[in-house]
Backbone as a chain_set.jsonl record, in Angstrom:
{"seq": "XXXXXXXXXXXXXXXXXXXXXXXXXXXXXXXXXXXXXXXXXXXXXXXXXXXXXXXXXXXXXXXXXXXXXXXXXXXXXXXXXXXXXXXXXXXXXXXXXXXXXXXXXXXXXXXXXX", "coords": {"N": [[173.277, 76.687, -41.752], [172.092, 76.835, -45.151], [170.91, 78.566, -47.37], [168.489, 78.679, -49.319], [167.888, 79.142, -52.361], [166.133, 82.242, -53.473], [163.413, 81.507, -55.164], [161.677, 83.381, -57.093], [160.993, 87.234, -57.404], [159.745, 90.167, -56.255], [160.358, 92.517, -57.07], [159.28, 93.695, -59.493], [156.46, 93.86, -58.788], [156.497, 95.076, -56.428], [157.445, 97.325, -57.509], [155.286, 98.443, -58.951], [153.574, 98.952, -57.01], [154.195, 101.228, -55.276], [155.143, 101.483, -53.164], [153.817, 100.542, -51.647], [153.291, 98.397, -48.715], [151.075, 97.088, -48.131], [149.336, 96.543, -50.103], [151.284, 94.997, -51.674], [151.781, 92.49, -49.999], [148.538, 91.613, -50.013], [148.686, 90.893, -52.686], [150.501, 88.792, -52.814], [149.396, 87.32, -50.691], [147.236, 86.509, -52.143], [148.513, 85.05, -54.387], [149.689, 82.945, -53.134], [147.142, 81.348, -52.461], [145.905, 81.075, -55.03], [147.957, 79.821, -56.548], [147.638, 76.645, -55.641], [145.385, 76.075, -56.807], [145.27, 76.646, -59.112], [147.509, 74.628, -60.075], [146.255, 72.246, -58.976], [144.02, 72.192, -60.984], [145.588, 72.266, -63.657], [146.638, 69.807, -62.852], [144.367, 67.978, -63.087], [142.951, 68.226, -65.578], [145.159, 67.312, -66.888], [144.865, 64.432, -66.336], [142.728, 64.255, -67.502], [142.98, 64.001, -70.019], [142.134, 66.341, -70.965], [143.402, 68.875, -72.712], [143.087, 71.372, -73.794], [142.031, 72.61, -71.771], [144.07, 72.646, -70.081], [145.51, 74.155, -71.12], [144.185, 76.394, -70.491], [144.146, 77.01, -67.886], [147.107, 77.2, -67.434], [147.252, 79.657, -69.11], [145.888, 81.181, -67.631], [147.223, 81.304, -65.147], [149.525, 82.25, -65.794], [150.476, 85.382, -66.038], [150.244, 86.029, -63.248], [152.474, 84.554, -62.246], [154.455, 86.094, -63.895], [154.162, 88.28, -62.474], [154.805, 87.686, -60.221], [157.406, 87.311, -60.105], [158.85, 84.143, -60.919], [161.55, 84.298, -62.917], [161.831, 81.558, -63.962], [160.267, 79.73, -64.907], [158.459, 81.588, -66.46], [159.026, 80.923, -69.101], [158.22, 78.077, -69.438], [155.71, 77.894, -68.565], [154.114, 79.168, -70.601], [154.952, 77.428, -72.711], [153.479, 75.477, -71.787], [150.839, 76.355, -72.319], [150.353, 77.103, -74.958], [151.034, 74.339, -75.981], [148.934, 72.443, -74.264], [146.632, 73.94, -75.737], [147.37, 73.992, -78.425], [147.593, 70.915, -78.553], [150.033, 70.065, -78.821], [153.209, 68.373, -78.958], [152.375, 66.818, -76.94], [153.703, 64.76, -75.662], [155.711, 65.96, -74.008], [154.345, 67.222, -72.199], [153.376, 66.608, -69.573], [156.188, 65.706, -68.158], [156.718, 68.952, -68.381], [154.947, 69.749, -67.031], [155.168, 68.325, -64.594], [157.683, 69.727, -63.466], [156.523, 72.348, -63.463], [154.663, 72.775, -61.594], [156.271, 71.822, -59.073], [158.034, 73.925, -58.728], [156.132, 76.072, -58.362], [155.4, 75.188, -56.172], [157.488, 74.954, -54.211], [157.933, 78.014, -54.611], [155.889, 79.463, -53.303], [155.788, 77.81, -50.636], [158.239, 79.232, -49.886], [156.964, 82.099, -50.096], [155.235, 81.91, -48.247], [157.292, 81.939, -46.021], [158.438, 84.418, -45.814]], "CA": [[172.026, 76.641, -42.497], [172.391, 76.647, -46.462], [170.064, 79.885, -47.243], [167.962, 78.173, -50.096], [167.45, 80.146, -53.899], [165.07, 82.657, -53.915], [162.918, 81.42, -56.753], [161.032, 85.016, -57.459], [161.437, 88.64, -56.954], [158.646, 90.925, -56.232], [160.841, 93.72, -57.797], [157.949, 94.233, -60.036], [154.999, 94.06, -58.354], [157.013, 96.349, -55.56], [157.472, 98.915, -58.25], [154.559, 98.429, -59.159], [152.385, 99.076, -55.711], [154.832, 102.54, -55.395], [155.664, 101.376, -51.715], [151.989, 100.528, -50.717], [153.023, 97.535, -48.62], [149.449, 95.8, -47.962], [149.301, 96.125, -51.558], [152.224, 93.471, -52.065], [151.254, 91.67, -49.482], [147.553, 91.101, -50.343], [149.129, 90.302, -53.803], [151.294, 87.698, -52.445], [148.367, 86.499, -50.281], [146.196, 85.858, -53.678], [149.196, 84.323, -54.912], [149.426, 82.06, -52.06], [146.17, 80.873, -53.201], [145.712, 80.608, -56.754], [148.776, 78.567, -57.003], [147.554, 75.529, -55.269], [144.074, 75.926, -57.518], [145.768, 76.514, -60.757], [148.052, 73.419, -59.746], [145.179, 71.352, -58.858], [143.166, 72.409, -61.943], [146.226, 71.65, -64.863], [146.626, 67.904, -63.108], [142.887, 67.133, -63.028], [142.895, 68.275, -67.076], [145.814, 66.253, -67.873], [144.446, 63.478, -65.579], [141.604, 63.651, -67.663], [143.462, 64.141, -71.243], [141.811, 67.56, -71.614], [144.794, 69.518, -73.027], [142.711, 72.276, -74.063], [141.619, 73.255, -69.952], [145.255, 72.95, -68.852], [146.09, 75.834, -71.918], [143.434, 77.328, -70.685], [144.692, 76.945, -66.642], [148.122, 77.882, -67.709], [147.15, 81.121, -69.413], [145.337, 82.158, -66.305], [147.88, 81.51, -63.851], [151.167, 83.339, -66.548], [150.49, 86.987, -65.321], [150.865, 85.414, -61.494], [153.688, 83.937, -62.478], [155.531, 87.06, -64.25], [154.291, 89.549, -61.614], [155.681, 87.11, -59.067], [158.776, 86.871, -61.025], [159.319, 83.296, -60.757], [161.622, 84.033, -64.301], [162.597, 80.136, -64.505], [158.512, 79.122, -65.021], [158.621, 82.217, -67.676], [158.786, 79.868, -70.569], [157.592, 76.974, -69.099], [154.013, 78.158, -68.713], [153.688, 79.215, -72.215], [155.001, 76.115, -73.661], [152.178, 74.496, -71.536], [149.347, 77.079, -72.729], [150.501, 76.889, -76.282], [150.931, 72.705, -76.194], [147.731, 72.25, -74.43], [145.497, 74.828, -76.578], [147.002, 73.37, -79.855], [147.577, 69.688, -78.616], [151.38, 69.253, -79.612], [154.533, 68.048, -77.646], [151.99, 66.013, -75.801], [154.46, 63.907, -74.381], [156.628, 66.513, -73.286], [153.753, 68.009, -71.114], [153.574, 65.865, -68.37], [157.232, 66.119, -67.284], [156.924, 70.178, -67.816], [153.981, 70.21, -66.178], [155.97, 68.097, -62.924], [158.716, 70.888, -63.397], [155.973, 74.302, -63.163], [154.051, 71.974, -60.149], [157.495, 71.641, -58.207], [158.445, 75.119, -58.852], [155.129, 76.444, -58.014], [154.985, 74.175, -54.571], [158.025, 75.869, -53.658], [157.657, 79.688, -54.111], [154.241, 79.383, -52.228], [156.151, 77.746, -49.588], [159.083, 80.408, -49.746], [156.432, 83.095, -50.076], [154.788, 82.16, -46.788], [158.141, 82.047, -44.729], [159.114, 85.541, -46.013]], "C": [[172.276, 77.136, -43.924], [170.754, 77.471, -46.833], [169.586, 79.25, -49.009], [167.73, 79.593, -51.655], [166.505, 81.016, -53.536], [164.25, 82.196, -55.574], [161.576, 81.904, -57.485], [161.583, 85.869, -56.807], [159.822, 89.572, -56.93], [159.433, 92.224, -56.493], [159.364, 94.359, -58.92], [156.567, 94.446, -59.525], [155.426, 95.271, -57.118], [156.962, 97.744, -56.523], [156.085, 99.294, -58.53], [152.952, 99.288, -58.213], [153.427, 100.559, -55.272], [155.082, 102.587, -53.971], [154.202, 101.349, -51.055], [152.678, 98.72, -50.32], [152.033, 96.19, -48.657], [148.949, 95.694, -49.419], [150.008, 94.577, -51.944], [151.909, 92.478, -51.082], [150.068, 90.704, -49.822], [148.054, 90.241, -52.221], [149.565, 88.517, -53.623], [150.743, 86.666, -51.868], [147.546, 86.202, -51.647], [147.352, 84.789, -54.289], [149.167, 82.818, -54.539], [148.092, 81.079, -52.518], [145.71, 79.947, -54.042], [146.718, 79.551, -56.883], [148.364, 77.357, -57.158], [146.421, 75.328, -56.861], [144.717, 75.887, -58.927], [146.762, 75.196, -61.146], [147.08, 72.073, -59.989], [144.461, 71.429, -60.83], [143.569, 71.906, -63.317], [146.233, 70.004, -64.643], [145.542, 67.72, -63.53], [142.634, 67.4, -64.924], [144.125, 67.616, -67.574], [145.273, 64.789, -67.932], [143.025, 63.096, -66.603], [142.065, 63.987, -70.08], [142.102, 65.589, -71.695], [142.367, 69.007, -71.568], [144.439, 71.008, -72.974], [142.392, 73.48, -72.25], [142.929, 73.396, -69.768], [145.963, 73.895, -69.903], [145.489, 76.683, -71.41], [143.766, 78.149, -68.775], [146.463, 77.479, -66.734], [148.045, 79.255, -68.317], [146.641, 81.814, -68.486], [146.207, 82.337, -65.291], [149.795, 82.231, -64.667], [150.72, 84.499, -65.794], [150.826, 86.852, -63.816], [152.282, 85.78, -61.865], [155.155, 85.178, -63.316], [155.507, 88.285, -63.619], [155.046, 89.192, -60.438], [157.388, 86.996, -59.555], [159.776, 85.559, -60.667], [159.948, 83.145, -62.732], [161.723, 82.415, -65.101], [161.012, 79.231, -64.631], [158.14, 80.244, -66.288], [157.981, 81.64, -69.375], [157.979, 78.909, -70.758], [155.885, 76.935, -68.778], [153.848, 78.261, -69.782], [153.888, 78.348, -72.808], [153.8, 75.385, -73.07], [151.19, 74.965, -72.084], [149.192, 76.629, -73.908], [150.517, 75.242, -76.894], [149.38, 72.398, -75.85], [146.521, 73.199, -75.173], [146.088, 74.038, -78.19], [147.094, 71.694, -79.934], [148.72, 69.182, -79.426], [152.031, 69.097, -78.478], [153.639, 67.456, -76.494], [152.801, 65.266, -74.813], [155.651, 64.486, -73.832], [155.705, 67.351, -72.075], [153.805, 67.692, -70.023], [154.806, 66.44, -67.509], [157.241, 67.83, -66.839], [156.577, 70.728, -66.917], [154.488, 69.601, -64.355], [156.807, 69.223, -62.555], [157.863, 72.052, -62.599], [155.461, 73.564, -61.689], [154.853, 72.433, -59.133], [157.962, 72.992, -57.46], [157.575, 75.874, -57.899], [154.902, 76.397, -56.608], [156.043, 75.38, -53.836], [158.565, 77.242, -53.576], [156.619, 79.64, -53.437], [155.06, 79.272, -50.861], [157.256, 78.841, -49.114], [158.113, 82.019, -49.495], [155.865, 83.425, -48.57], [155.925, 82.271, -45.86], [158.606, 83.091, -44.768], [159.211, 86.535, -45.289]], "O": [[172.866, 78.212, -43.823], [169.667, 76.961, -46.562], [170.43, 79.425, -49.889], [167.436, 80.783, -51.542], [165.62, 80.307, -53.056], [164.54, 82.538, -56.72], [160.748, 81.274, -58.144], [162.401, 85.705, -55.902], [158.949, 89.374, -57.775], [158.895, 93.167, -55.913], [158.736, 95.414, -58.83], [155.742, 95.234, -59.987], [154.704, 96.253, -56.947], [156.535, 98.865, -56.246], [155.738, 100.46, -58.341], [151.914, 99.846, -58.568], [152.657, 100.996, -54.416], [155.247, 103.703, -53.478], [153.707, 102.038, -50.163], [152.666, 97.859, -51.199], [152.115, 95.007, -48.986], [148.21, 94.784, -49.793], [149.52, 93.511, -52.319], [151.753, 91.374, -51.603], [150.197, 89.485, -49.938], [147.647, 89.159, -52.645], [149.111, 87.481, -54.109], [151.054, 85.492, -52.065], [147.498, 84.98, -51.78], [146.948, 83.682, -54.647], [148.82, 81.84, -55.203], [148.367, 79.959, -52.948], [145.328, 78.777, -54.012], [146.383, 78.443, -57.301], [148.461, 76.761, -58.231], [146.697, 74.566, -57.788], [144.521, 74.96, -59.713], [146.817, 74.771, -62.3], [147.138, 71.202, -60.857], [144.636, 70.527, -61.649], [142.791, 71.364, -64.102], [146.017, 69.138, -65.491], [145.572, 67.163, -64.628], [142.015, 66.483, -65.463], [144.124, 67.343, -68.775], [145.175, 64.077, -68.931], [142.404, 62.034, -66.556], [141.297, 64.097, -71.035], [141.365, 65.562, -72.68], [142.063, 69.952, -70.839], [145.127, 71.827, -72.364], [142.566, 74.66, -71.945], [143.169, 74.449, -69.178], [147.016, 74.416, -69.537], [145.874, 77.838, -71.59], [143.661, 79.338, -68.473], [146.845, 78.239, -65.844], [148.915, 80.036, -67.933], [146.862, 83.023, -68.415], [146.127, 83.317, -64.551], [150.837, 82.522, -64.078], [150.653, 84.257, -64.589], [151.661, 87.583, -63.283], [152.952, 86.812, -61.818], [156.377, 85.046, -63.256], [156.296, 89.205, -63.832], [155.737, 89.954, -59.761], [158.302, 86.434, -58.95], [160.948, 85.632, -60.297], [159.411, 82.463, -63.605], [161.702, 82.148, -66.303], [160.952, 78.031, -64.361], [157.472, 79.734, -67.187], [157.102, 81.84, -70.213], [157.227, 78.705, -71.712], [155.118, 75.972, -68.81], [153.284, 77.275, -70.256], [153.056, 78.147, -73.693], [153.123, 74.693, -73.83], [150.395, 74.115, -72.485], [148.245, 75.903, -74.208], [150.108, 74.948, -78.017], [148.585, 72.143, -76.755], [145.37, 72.845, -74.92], [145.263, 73.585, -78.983], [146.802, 71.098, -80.971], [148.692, 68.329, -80.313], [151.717, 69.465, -77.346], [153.985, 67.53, -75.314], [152.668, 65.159, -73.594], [156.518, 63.811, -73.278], [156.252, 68.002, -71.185], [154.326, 68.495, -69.249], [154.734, 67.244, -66.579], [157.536, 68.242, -65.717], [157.053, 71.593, -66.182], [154.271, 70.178, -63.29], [156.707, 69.7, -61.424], [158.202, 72.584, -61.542], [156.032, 73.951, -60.67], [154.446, 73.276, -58.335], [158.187, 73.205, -56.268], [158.011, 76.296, -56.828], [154.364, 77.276, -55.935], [155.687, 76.35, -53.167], [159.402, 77.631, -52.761], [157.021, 80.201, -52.417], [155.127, 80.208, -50.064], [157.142, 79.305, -47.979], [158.569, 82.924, -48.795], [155.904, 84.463, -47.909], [155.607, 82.735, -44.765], [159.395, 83.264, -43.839], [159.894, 87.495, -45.646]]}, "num_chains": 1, "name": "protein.A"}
């Protein structure tokens, strides 16, 4: 069996919760969550060419995303917040936005088998 990437660390949010498991847990459960919705929420604003919602859906779901420490989505959210809030690199959003999706799909799924 070929033991797949971790792609996050809850090193921070562990330090963070000072060894209060059901802390990180319930974290991880919200995470669980929000993903799908913040997922859902950037297609349906590209889907509908309103750039400005999926800056505005990417700035809500960064703090997730750097407490979960998925670092390789890091960047890649902010270039989406910052493209869709000022409406540049339009045609590089799409693909990024398949990239954070992908990413996204599978820490959720890694998160629940943990």
């Amino acid at each position: 069996m070929i033991m797949e990437e971790k792609l996050y660390s809850l090193d921070q949010l562990e330090a963070l919760a000072s060894g209060d498991k059901a802390f990180v847990d319930k974290m991880v459960d919200m995470f669980i969550q929000m993903a799908p919705e913040s997922v859902d929420r950037m297609v349906t604003a590209l889907a509908d060419n309103d750039l400005e919602d999926l800056g505005a859906a990417a700035h809500k779901v960064k703090p997730s995303i750097d407490m979960m420490g998925i670092v390789s989505l890091k960047q890649k959210i902010r270039d989406l917040e910052q493209w869709g809030k000022n409406r540049t690199n339009t045609e590089l959003i799409s693909p990024l936005l398949d990239e954070v999706i992908n990413t996204l799909n599978d820490v959720v799924q890694q998160l629940k088998n943990r």
